[in-house]
N, C-alpha and C positions, 0 to 999 in steps of 0.2 A: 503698366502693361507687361507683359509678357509675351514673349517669341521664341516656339519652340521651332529649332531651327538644326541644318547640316550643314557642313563645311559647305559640298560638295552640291547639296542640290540646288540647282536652278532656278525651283521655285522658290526657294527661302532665297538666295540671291536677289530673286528680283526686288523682295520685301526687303530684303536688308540693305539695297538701294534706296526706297522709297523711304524709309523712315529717317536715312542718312541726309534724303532732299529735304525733308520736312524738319529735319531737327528736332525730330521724336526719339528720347531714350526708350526700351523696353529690357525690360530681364531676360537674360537668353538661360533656356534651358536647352541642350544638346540631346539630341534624338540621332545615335549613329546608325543612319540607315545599312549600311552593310550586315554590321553585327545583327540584325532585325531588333533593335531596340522599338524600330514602329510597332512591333507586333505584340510588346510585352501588353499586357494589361492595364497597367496605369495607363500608358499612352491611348487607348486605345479609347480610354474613360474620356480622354479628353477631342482626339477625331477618331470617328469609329471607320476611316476611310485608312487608315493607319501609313496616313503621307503628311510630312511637311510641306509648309509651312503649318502651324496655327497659330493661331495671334488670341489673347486675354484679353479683353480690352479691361480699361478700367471700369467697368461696371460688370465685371465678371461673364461677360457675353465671348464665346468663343467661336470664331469664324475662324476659316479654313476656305483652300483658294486663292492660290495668288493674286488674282486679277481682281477679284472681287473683296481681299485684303487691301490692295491699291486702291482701287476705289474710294471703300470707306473712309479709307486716310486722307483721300483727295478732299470730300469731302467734309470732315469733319474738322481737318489743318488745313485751311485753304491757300496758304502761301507756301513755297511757289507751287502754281498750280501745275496739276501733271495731265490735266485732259482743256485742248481751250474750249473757250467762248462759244465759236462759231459751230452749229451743231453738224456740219458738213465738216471742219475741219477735227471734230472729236471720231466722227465716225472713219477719217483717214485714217488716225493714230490710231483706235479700235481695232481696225483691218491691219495695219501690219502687227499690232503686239499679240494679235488671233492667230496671224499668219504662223511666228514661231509659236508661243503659246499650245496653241491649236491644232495644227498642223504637222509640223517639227517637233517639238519635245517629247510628248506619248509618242511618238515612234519611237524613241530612244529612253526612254526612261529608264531606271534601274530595273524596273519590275519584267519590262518586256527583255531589255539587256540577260537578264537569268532567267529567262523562259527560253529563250533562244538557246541559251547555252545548257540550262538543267534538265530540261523536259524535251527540247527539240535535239538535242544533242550537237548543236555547231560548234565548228573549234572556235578559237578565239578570230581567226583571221578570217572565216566568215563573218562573225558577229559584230566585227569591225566594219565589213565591207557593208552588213544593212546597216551602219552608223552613219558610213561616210555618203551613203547613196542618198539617204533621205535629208540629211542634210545640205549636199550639193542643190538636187530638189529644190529645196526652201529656198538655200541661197540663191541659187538661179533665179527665182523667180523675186525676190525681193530684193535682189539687185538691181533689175530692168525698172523697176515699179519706182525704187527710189530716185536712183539717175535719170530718170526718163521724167522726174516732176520737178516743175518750178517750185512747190510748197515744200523740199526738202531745201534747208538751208546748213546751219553748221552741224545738227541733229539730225534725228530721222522728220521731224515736222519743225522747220522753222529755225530758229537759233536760239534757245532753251530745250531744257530735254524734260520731253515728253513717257506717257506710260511706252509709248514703244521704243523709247530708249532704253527706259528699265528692262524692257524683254529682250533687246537686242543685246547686250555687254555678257549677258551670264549663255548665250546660246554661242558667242563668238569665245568667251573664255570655252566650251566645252568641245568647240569646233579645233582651239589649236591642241587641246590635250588630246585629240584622238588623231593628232597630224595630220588635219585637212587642208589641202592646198586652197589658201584664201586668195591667191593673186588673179585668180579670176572677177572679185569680188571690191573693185578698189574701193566704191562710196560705202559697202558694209563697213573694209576695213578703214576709210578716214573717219567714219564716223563716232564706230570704237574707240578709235582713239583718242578723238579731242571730248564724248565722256571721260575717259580713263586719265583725263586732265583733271578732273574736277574730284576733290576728295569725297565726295559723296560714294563716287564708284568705285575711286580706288580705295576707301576702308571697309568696303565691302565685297572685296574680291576675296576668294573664300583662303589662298595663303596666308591671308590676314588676318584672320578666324582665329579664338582660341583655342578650337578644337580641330585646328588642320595637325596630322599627323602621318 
């Protein structure tokens, strides 16, 4: 397989978690999104949506989408599993990895991040402040959600980690580099944590990356 991926983005994060659970290698090709390497041509032959992640599989089929990346790997690697059994308790994990996914990330993406600033003209210290608003937003509300339920245990669902643990580590890595005050936030931040025990998450934090620079 193949994973063309960024240091930095979130969505290849979450995939470079999920392959890390599974103990699937894949070839990383680097797509530096700042440079617009998305936008050269080649890249473009392979997602014409011109965003990381996309994934090769081995039978030359190429998907794009994080979530829907996860999946298939769920899927097709089924140990250890990263959606459960109980089709209520898939639909919990679903809801919070939506929640960021969903909700949270496209607000903040690189694309809107430089729309703001190239086209809207915001300084920098506006463009921060719609960072840290929508993401308070999300945390706020997905802190109440998790604290407030008996089925969150050492993760966001239970005690293995779940897809919405792969979606939670890469939105709280991108919460402390834009120096968001997480002490509001403690079950987000112990949850981060004891993933960021496990190597799966932490050799996929993107300082780890070949191409962090």
């Amino acid at each position: 397989m193949k994973l063309y991926d960024y240091f930095r983005s979130s969505a290849a994060y979450r995939v470079r978690i999920a392959l890390n659970l599974k103990g699937v290698d894949a070839h990383r090709e680097f797509v530096h999104l700042v440079k617009g390497q998305q936008r050269a041509d080649a890249y473009l032959a392979v997602n014409r949506q011109g965003l990381v992640p996309a994934l090769v599989t081995d039978e030359h089929v190429v998907l794009t989408q994080s979530l829907a990346i996860i999946e298939w790997l769920d899927e097709v690697h089924r140990a250890p599993a990263l959606l459960p059994d109980d089709a209520f308790a898939r639909a919990r994990v679903r809801s919070i990895a939506m929640a960021i996914a969903c909700d949270i990330h496209p607000l903040n993406n690189l694309r809107v991040l430089n729309y703001l600033s190239n086209t809207l003209g915001l300084s920098d210290e506006q463009k921060n402040g719609w960072y840290r608003y929508w993401v308070d937003i999300g945390f706020e509300a997905l802190e109440q959600q998790l604290a407030g339920d008996a089925l969150t245990g050492e993760f966001c669902h239970g005690d293995a980690p779940t897809l919405a643990d792969v979606c939670l580590v890469p939105q709280v890595a991108n919460a402390r580099r834009y120096k968001i005050d997480l002490l509001p936030y403690p079950t987000i931040v112990r949850i981060d944590a004891r993933c960021r025990e496990l190597p799966a998450f932490a050799n996929a934090a993107p300082e780890q990356q070949p191409d962090a620079f």
